[in-house]
C-alpha positions as CSV (number, residue, x, y, z in Angstrom):
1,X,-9.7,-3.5,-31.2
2,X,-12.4,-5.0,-33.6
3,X,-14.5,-2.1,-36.1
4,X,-17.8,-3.1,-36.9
5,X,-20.0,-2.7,-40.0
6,X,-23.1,-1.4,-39.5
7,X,-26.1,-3.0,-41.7
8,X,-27.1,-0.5,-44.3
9,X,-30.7,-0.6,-43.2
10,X,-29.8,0.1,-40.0
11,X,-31.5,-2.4,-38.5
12,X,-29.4,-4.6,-36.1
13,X,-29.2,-8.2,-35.3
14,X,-29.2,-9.7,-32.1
15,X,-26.4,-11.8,-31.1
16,X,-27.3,-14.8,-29.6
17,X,-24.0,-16.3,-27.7
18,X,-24.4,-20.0,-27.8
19,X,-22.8,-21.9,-24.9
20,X,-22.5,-25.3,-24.4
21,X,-24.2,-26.1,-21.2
22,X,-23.0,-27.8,-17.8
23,X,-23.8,-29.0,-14.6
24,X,-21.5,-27.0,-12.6
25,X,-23.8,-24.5,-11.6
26,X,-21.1,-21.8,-12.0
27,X,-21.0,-21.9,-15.5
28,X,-24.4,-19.7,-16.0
29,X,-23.1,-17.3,-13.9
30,X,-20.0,-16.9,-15.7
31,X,-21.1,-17.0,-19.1
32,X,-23.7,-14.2,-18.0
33,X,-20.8,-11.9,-16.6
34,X,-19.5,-12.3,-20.2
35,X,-22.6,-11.6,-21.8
36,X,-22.9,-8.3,-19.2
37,X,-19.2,-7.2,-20.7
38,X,-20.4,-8.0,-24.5
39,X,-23.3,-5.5,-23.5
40,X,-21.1,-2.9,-21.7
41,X,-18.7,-3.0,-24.8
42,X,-21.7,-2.1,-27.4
43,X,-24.2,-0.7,-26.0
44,X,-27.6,-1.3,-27.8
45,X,-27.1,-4.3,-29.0
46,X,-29.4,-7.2,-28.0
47,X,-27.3,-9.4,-26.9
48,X,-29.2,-13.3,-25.5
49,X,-27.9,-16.6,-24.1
50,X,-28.5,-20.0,-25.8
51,X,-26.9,-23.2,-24.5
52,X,-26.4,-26.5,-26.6
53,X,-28.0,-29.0,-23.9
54,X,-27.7,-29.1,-20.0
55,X,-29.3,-25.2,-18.8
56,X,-31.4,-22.8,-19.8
57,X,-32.1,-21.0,-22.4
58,X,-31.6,-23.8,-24.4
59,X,-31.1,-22.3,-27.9
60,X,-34.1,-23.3,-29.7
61,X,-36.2,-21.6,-27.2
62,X,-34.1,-19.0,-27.4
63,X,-34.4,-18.8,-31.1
64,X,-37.9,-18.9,-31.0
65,X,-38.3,-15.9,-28.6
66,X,-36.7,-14.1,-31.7
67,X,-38.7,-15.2,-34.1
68,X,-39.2,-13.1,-37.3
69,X,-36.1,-11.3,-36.4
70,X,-32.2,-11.5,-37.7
71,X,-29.6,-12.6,-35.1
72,X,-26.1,-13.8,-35.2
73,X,-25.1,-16.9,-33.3
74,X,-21.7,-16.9,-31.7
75,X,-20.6,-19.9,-30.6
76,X,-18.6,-20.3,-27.4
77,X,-16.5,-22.5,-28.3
78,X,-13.0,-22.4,-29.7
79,X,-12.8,-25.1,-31.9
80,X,-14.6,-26.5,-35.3
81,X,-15.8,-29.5,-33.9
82,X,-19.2,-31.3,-34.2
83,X,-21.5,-28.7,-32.0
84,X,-20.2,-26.0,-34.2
85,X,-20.4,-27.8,-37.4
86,X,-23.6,-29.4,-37.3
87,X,-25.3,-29.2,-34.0
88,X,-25.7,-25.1,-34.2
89,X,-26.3,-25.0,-38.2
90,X,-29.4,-27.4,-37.5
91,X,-30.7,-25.1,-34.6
92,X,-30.6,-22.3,-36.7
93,X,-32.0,-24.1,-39.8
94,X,-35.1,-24.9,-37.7
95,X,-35.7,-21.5,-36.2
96,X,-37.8,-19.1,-37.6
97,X,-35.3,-16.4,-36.9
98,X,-33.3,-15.6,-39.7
99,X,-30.0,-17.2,-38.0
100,X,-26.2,-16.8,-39.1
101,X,-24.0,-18.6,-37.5
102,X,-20.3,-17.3,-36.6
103,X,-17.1,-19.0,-36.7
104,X,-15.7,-20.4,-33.2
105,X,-13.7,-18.2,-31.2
106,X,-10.2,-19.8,-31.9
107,X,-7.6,-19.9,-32.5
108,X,-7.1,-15.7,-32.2
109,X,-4.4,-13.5,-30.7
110,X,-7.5,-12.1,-28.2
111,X,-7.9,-15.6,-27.1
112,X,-4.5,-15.8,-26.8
113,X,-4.0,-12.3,-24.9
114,X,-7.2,-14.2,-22.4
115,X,-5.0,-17.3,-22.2
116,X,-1.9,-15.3,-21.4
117,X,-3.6,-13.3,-18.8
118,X,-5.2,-16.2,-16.6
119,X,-2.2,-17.8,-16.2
120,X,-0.2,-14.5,-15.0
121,X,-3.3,-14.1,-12.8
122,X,-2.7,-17.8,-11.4
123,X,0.6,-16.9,-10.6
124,X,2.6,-18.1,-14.1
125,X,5.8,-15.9,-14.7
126,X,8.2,-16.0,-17.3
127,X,11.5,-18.1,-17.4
128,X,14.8,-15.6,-15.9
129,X,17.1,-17.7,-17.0
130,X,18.4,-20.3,-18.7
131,X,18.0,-23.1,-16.3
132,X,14.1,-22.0,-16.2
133,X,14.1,-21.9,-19.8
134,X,14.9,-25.9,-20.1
135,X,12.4,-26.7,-17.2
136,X,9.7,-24.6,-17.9
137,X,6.2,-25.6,-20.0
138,X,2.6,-25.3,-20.2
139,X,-0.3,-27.8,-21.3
140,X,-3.0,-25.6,-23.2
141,X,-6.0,-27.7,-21.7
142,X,-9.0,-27.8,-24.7
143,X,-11.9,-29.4,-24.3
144,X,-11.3,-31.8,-27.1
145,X,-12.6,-33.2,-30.6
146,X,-12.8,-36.0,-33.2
147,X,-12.8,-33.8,-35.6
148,X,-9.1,-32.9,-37.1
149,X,-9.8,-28.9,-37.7
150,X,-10.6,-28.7,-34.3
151,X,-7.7,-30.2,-33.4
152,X,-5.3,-28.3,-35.6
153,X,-6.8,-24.9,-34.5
154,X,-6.1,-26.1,-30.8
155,X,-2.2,-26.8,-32.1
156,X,-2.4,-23.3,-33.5
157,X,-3.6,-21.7,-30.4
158,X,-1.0,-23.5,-28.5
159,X,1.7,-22.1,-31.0
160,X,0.5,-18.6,-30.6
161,X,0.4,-19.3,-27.0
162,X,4.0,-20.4,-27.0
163,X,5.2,-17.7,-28.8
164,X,3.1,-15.3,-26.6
165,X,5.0,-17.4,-23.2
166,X,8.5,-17.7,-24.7
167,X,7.8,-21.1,-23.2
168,X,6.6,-24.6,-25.3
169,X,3.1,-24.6,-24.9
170,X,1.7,-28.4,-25.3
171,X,-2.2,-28.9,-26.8
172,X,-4.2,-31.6,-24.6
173,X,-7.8,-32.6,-24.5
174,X,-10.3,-33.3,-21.7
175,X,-11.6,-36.1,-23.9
176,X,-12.2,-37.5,-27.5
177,X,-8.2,-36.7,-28.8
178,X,-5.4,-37.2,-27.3
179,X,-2.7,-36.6,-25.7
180,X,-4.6,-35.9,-22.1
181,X,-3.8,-33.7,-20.0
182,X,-2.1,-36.3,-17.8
183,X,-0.4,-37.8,-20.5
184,X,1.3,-34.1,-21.5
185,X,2.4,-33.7,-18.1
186,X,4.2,-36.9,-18.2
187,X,5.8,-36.8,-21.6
188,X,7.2,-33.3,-20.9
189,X,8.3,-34.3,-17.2
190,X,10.0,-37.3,-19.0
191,X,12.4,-34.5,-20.9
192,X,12.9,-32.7,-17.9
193,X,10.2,-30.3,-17.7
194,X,9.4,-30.1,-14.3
195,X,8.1,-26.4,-14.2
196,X,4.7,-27.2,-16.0
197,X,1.3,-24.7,-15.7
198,X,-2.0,-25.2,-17.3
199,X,-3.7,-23.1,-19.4
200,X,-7.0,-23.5,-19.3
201,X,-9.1,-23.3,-22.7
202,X,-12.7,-23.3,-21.5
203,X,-15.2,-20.6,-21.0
204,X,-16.4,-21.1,-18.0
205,X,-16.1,-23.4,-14.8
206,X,-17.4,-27.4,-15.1
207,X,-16.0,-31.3,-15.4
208,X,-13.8,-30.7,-18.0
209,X,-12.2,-27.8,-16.8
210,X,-12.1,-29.2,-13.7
211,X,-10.2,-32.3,-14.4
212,X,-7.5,-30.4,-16.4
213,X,-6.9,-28.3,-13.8
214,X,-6.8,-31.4,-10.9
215,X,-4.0,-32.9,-13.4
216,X,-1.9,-29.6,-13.4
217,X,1.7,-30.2,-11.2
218,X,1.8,-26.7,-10.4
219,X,0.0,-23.5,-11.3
220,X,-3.5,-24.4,-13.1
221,X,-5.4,-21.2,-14.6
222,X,-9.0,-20.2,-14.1
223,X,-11.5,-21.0,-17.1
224,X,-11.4,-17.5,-19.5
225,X,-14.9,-16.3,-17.9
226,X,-15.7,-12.9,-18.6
227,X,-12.1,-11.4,-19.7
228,X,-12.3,-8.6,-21.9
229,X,-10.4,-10.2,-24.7
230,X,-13.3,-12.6,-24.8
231,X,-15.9,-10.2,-25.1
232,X,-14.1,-8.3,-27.5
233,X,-13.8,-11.7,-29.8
234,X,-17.2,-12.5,-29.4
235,X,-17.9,-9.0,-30.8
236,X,-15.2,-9.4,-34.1
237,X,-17.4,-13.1,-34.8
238,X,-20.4,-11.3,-34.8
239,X,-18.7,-8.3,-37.1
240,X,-17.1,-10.6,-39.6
241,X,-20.6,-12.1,-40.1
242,X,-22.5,-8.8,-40.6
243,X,-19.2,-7.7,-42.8
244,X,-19.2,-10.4,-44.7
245,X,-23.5,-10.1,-46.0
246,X,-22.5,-6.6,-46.6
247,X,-19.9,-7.6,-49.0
248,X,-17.7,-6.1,-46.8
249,X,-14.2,-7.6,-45.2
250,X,-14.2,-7.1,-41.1
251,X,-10.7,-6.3,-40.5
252,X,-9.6,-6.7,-36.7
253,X,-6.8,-4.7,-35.4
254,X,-5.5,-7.0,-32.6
255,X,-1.9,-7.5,-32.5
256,X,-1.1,-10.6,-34.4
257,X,1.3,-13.1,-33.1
258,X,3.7,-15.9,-34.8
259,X,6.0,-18.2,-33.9
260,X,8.6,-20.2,-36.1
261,X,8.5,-23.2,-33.5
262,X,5.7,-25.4,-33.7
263,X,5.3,-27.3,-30.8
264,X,3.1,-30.3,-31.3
265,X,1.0,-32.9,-29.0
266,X,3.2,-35.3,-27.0
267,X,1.6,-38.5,-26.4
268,X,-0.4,-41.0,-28.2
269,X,-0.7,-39.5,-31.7
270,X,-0.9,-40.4,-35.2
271,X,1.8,-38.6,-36.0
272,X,5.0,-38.4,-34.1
273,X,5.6,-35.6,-32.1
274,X,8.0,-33.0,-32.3
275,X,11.1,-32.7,-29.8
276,X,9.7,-29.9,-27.1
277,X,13.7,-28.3,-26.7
């Protein structure tokens, strides 16, 4: 459950969820559904689409529609990487909307709880024993990043994952970092992992999340698409940033989830990798 902060004015900003763009034509359609359950979970907010490149809105048009006025971009994206560092800062720096821009969606136990639930959906179930225990795994499927905070927060979704499975949960990349998703699938096979799902870590249908998902030996999850975890964290981003020009502190009462195994990318790495059990 995330508690908002409402401005002092009263006035409201309009959140402006900023997707990436594909050519998979499903992917508007999803990210709309999710922008439907943002609106049926706060009603009266004003609530607008902006992609990156590839559809429309693009985002500076989007901005410029909303001109004069305050909004709060959310990225859709669950990583720090270069779109949310410097592609969407510019976009807003060049609007004349008064923009704010929110911190990516991950990692976070409601991304986690979205993770958790597409796999059950896709048929995952828990290990019953402890033959299942030493052959079961899952590759947390990301989209992938040059930049290293995007890749730790990945490892850290993966870790809350794991803990969230009772299973190792293995970050891979669609591109720019590595390990692959085929190369994950291998290593763990390699140490006897043979019962291996994907998660998949992308909003909404297209290439990426289709290749992870043609690499997956067994059960491959749908892209996170309009679950209600999702629409809830897109709704704490947006509250942190209105808490935090308040000079208040947003405080989100989701459980929280740790583990005290770290399980780390397999593959080719710059550090070695640690021993999945």
């Amino acid at each position: 459950m995330t508690v908002s902060i409402p401005p002092r004015d009263g006035h409201l900003p309009a959140l402006v969820l900023v997707a990436h763009g594909s050519r998979d034509p499903r992917a508007v359609v999803t990210v709309r559904a999710l922008l439907d359950r943002v609106r049926e979970l706060r009603p009266g907010l004003p609530v607008h689409l902006g992609h990156i490149e590839l559809n429309e809105p693009l985002l500076p048009d989007t901005l410029a529609r909303l001109a004069g006025t305050d909004v709060v971009l959310v990225p859709l994206l669950f990583g720090s990487g270069h779109h949310v560092k410097r592609d969407i800062p510019r976009m807003a720096a060049a609007a004349r909307a008064h923009a704010r821009v929110a911190a990516p969606l991950g990692p976070h136990p409601l991304l986690v709880e979205a993770l958790h639930d597409r796999l059950t959906e896709a048929g995952w179930r828990p290990p019953h024993d402890a033959d299942e225990r030493r052959t079961n795994a899952v590759v947390l499927a990301a989209a992938g990043s040059r930049d290293p905070e995007s890749a730790a927060g990945t490892r850290r979704t993966a870790r809350l994952l794991s803990a969230r499975l009772g299973a190792p949960v293995v970050a891979a990349y669609a591109s720019a970092a590595a390990p692959t998703v085929p190369e994950a699938v291998r290593a763990l096979t390699a140490r006897g992992r043979h019962r291996i799902a994907v998660a998949s870590c992308f909003a909404a249908p297209g290439r990426f999340a289709v290749q992870c998902a043609a690499a997956a030996p067994g059960v491959a999850a749908a892209p996170l698409g309009d679950h209600p975890a999702l629409a809830r964290l897109v709704l704490l981003r947006y509250d942190q940033v209105l808490a935090a020009s308040e000079g208040h502190e947003a405080y989100d009462t989701s459980p929280a989830f740790e583990t005290s195994e770290a399980f780390e990318p397999v593959g080719a790495l710059s550090h070695p990798p640690l021993a999945v059990p």
